[in-house]
PDB file with one MODEL, atoms N, CA, C and O in Angstrom:
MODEL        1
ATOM      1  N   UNK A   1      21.966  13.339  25.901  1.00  0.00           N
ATOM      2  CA  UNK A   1      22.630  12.624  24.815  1.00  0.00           C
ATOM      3  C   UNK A   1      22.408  11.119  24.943  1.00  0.00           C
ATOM      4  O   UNK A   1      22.134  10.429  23.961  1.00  0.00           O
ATOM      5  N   UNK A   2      22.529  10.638  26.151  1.00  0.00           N
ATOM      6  CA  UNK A   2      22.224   9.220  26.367  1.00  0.00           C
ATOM      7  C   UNK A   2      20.942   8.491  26.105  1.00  0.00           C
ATOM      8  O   UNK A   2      20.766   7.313  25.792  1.00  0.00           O
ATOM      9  N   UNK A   3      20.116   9.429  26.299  1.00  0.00           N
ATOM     10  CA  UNK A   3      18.501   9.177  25.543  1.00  0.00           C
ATOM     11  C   UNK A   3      18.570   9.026  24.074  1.00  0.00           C
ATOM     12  O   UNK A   3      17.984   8.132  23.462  1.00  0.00           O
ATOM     13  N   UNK A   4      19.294   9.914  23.548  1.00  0.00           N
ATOM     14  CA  UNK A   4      19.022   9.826  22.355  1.00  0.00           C
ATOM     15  C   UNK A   4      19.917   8.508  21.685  1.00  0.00           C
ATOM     16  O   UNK A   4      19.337   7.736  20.921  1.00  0.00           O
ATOM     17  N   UNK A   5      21.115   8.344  21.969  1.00  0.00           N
ATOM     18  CA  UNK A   5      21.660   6.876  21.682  1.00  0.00           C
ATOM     19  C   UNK A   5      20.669   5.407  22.323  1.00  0.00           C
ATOM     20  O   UNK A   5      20.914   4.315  21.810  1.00  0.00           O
ATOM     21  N   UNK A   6      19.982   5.464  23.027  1.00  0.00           N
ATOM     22  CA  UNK A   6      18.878   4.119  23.568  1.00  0.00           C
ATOM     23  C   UNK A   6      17.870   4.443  22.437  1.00  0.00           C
ATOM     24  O   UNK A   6      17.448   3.495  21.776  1.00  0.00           O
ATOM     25  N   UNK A   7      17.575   5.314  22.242  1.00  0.00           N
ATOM     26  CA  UNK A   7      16.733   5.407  21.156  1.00  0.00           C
ATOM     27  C   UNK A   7      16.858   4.722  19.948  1.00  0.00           C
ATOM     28  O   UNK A   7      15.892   4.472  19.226  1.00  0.00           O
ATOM     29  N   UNK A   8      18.244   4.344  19.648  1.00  0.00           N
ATOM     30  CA  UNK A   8      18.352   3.965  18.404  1.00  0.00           C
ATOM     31  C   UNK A   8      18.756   2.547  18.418  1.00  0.00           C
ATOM     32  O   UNK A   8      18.930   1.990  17.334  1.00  0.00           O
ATOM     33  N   UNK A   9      18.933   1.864  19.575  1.00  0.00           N
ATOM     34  CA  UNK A   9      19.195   0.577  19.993  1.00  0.00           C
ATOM     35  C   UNK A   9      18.488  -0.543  19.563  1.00  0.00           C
ATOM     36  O   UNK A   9      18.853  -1.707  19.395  1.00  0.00           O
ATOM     37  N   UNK A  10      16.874   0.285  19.340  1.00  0.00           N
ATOM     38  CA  UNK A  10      16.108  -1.569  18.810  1.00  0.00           C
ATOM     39  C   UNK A  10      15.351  -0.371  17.516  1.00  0.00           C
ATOM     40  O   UNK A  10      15.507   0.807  17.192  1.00  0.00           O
ATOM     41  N   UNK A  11      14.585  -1.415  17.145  1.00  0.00           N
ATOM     42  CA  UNK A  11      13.671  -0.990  16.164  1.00  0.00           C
ATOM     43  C   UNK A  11      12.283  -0.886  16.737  1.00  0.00           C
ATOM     44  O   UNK A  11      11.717  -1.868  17.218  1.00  0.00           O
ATOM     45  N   UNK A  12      11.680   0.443  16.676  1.00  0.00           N
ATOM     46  CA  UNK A  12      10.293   0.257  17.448  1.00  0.00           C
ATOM     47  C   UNK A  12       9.237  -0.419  16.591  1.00  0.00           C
ATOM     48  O   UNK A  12       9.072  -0.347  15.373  1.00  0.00           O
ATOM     49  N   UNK A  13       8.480  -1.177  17.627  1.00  0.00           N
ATOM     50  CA  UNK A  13       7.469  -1.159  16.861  1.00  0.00           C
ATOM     51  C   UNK A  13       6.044  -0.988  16.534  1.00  0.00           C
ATOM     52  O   UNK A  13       5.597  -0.190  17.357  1.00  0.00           O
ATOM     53  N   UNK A  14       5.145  -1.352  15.741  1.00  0.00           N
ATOM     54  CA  UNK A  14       3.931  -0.267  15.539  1.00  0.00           C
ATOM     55  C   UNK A  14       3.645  -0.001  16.206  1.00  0.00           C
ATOM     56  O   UNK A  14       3.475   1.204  16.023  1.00  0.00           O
ATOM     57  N   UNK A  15       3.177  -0.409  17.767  1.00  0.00           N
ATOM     58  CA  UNK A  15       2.699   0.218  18.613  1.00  0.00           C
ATOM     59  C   UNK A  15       3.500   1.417  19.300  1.00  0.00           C
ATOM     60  O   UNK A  15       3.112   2.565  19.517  1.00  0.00           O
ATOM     61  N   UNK A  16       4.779   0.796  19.590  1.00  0.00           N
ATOM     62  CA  UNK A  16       5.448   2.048  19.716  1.00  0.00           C
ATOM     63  C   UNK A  16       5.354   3.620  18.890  1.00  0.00           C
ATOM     64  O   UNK A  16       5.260   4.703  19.467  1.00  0.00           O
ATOM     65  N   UNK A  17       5.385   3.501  18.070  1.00  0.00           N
ATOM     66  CA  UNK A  17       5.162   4.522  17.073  1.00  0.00           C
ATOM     67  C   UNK A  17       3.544   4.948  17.283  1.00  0.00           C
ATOM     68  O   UNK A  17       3.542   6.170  17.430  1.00  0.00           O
ATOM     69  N   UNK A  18       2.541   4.569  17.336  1.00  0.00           N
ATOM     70  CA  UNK A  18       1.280   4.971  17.736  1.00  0.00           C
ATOM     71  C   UNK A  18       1.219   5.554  18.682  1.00  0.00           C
ATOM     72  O   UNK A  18       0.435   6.502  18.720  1.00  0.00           O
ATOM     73  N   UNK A  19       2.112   5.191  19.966  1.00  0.00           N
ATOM     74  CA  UNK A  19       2.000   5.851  21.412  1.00  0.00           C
ATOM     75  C   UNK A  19       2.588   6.399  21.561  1.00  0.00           C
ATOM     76  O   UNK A  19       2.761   6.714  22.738  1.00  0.00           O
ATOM     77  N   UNK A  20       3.678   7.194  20.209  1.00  0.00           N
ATOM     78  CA  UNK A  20       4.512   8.825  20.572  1.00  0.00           C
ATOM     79  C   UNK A  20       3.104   9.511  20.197  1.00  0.00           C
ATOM     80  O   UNK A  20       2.035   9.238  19.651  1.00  0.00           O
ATOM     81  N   UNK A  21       3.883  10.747  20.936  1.00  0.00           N
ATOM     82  CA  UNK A  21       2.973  12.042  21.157  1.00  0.00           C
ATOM     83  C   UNK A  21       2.487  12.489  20.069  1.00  0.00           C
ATOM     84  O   UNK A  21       1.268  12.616  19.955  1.00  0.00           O
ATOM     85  N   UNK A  22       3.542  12.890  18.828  1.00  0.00           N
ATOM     86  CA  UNK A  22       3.466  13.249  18.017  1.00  0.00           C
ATOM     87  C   UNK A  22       2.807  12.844  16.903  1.00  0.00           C
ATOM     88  O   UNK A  22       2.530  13.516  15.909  1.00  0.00           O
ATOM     89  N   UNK A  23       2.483  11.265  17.217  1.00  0.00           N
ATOM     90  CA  UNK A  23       1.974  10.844  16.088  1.00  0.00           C
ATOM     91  C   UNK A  23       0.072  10.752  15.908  1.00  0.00           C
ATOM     92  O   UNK A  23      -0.638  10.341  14.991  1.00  0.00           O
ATOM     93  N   UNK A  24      -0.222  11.320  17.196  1.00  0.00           N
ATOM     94  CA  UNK A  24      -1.810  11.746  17.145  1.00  0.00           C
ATOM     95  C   UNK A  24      -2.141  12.983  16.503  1.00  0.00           C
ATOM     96  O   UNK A  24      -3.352  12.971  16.284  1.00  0.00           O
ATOM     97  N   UNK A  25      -1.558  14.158  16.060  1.00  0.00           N
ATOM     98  CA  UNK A  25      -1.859  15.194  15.498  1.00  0.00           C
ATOM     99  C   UNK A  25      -1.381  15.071  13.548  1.00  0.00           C
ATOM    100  O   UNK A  25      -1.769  15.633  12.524  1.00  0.00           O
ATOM    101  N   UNK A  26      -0.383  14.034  13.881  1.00  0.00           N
ATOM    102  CA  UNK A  26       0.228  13.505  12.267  1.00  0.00           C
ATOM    103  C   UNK A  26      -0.533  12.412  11.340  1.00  0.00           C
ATOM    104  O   UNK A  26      -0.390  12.304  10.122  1.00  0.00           O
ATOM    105  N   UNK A  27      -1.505  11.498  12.302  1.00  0.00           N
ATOM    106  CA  UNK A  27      -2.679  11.110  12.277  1.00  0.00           C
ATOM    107  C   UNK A  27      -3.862  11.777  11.431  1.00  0.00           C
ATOM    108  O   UNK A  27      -4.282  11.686  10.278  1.00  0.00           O
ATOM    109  N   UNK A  28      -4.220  12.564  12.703  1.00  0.00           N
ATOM    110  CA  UNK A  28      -5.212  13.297  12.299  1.00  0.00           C
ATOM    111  C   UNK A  28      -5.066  14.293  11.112  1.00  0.00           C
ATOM    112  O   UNK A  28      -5.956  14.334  10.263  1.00  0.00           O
ATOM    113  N   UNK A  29      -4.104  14.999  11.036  1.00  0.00           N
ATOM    114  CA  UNK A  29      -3.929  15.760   9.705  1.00  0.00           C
ATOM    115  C   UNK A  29      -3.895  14.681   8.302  1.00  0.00           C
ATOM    116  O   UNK A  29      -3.864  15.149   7.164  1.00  0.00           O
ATOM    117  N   UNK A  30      -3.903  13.529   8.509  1.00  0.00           N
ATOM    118  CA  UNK A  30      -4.022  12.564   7.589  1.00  0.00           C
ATOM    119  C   UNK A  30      -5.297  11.766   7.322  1.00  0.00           C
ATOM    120  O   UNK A  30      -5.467  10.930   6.435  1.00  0.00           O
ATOM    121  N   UNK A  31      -6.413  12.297   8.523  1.00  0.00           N
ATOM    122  CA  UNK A  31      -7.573  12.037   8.027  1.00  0.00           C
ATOM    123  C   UNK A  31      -7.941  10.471   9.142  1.00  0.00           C
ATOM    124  O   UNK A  31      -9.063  10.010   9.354  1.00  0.00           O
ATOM    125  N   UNK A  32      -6.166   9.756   9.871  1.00  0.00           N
ATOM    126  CA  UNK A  32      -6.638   8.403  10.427  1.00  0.00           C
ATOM    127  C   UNK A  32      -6.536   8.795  11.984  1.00  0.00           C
ATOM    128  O   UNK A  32      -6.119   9.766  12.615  1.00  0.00           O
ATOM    129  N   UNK A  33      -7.123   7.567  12.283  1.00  0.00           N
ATOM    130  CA  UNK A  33      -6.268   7.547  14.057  1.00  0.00           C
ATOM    131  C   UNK A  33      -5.652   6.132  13.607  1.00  0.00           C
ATOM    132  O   UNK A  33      -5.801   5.452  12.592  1.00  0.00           O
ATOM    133  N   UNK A  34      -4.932   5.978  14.730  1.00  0.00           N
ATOM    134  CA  UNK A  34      -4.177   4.564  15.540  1.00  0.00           C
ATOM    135  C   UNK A  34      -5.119   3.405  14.615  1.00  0.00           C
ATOM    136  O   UNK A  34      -4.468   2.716  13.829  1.00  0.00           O
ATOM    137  N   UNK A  35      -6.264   3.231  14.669  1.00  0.00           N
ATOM    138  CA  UNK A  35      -6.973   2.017  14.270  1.00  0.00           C
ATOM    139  C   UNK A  35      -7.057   2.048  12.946  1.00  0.00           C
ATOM    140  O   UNK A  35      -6.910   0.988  12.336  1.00  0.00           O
ATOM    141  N   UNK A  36      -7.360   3.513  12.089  1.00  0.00           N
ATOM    142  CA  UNK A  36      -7.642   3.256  10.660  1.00  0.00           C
ATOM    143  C   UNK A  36      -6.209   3.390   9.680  1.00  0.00           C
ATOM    144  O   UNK A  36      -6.162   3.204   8.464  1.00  0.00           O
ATOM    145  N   UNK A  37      -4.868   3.833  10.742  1.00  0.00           N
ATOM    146  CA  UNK A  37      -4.108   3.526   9.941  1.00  0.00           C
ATOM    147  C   UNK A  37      -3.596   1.770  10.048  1.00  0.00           C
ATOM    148  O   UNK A  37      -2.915   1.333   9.121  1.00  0.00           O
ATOM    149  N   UNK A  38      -3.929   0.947  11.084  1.00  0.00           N
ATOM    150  CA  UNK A  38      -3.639  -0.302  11.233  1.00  0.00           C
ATOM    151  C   UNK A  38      -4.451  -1.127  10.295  1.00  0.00           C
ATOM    152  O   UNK A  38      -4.129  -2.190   9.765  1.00  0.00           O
ATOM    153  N   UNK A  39      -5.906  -0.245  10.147  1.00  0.00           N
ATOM    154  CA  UNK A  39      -6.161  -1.389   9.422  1.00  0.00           C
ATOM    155  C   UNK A  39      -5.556  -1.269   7.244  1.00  0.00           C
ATOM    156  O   UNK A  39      -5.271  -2.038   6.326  1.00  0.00           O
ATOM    157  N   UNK A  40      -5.683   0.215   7.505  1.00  0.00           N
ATOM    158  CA  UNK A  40      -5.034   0.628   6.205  1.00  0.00           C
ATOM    159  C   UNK A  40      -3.774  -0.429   5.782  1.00  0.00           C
ATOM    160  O   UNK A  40      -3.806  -1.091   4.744  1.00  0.00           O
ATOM    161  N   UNK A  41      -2.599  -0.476   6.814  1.00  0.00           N
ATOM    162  CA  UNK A  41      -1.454  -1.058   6.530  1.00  0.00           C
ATOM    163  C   UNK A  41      -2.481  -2.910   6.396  1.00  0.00           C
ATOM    164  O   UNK A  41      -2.003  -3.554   5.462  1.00  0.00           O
ATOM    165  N   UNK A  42      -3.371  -3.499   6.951  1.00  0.00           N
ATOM    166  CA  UNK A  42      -3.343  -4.783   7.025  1.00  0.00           C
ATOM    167  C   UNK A  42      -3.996  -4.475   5.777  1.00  0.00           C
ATOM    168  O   UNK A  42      -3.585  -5.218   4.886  1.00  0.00           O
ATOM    169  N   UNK A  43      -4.594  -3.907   5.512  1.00  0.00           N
ATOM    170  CA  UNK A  43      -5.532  -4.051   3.522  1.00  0.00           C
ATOM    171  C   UNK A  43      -4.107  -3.902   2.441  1.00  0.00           C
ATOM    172  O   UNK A  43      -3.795  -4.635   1.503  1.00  0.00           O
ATOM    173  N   UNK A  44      -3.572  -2.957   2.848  1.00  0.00           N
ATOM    174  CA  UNK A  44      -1.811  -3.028   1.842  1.00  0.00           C
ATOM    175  C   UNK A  44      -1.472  -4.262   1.810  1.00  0.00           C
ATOM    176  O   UNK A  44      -1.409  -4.972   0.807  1.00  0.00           O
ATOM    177  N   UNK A  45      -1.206  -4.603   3.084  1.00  0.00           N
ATOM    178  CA  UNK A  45      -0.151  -6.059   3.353  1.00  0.00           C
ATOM    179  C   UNK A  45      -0.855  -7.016   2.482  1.00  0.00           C
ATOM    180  O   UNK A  45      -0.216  -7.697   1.680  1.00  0.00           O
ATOM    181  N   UNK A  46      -2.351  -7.124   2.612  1.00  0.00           N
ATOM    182  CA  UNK A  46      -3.697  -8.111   1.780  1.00  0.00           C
ATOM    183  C   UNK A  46      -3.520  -8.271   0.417  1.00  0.00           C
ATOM    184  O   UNK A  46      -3.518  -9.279  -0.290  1.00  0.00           O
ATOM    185  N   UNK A  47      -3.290  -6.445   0.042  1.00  0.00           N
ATOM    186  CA  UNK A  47      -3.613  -6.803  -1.506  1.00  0.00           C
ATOM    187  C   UNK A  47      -2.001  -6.884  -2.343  1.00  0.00           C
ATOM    188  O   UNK A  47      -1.788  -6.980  -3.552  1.00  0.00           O
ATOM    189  N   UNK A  48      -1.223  -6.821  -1.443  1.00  0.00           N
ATOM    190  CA  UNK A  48       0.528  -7.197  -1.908  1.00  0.00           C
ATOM    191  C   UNK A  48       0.496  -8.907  -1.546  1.00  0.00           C
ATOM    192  O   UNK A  48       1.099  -9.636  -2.334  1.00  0.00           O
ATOM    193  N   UNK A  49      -0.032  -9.379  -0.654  1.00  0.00           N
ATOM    194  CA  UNK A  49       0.034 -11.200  -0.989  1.00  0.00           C
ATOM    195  C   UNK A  49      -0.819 -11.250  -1.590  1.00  0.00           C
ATOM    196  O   UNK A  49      -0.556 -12.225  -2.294  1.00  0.00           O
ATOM    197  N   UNK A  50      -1.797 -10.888  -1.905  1.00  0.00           N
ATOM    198  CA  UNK A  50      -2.568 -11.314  -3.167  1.00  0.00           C
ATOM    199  C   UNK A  50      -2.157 -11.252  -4.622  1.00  0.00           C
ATOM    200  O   UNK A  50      -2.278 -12.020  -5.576  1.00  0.00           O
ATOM    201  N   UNK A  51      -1.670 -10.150  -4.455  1.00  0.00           N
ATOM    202  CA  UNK A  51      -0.806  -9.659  -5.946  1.00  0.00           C
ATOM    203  C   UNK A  51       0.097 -10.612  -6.164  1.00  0.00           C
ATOM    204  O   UNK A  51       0.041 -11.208  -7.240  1.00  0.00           O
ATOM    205  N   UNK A  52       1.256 -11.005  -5.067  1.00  0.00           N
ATOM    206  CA  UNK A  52       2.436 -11.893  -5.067  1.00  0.00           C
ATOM    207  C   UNK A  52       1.620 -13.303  -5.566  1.00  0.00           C
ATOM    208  O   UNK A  52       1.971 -13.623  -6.701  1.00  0.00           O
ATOM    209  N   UNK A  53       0.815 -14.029  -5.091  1.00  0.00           N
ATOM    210  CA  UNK A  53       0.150 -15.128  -4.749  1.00  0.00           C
ATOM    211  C   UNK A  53      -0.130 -15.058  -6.818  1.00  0.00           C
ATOM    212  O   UNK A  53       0.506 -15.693  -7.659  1.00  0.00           O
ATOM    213  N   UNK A  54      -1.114 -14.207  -7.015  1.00  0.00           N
ATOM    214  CA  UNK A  54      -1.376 -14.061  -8.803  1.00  0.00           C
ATOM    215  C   UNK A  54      -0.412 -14.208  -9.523  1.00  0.00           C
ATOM    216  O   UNK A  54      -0.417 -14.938 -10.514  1.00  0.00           O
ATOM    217  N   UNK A  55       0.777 -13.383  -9.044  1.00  0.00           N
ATOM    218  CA  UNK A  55       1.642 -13.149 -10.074  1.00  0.00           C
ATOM    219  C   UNK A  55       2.077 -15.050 -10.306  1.00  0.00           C
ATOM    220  O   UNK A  55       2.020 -15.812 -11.271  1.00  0.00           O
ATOM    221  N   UNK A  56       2.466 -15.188  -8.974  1.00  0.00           N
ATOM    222  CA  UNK A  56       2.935 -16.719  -8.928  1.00  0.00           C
ATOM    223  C   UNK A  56       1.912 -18.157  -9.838  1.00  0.00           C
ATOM    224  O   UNK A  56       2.385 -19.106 -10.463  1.00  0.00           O
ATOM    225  N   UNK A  57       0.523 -17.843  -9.603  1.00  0.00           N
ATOM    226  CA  UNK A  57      -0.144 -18.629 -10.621  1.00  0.00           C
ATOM    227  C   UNK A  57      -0.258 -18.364 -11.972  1.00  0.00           C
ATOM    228  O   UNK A  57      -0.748 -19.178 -12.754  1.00  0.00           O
ATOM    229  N   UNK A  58       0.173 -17.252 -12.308  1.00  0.00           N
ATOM    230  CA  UNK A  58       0.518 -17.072 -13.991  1.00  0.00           C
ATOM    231  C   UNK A  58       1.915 -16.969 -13.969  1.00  0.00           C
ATOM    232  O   UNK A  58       2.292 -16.007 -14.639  1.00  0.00           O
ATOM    233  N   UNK A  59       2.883 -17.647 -13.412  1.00  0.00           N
ATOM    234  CA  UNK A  59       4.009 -17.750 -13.867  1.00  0.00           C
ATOM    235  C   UNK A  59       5.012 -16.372 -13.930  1.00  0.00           C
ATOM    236  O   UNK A  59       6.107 -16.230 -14.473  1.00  0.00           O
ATOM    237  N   UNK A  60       4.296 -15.551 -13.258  1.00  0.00           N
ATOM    238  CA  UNK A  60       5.475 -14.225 -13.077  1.00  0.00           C
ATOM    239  C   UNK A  60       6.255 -13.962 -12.378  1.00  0.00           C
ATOM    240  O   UNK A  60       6.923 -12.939 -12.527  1.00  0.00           O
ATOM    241  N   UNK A  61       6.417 -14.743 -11.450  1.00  0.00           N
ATOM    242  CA  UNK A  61       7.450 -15.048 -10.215  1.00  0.00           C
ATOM    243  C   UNK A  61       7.149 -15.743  -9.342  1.00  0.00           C
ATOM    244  O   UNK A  61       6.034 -16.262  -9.308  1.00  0.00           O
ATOM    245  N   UNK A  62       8.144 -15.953  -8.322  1.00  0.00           N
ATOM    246  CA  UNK A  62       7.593 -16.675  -7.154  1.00  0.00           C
ATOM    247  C   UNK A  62       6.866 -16.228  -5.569  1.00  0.00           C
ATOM    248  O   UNK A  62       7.125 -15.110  -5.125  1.00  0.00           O
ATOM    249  N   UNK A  63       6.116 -17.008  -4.915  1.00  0.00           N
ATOM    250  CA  UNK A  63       5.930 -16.530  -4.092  1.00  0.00           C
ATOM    251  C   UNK A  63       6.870 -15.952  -3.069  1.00  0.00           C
ATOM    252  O   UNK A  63       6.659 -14.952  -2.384  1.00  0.00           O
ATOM    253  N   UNK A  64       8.084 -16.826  -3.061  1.00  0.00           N
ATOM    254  CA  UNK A  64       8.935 -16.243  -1.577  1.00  0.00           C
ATOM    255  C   UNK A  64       9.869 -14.857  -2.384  1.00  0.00           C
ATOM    256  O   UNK A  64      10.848 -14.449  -1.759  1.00  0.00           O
ATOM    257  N   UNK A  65       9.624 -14.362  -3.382  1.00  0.00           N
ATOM    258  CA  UNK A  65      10.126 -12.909  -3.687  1.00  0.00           C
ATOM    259  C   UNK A  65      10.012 -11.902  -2.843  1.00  0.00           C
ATOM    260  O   UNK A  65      10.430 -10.787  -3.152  1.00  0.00           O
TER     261      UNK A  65
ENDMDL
END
């Protein structure tokens, strides 16, 4: 029981989540490993400030939204 309450103490992060067990077979049934989902998330993150960044030069909002 005590494992499972430390568990919930911080927020892991990406790497953490890459180096459970489970997440190499949840991976692969998805076609990535460890590297092509990192870079997947950095092309998301890319084309959401880019999007934000546009919207902001035609006047559709701001950048810190």
């Amino acid at each position: 029981m005590a494992g499972r309450i430390d568990c919930c103490r911080y927020e892991p992060s990406l790497d953490d989540l890459l180096d459970d067990e489970m997440m190499a077979p949840v991976l692969r049934s998805s076609g990535f490993d460890a590297q092509g989902l990192r870079n997947m998330m950095a092309a998301t993150a890319d084309r959401i400030d880019h999007r934000r960044i546009d919207d902001h030069r035609r006047g559709e909002g701001s950048v810190e939204d």
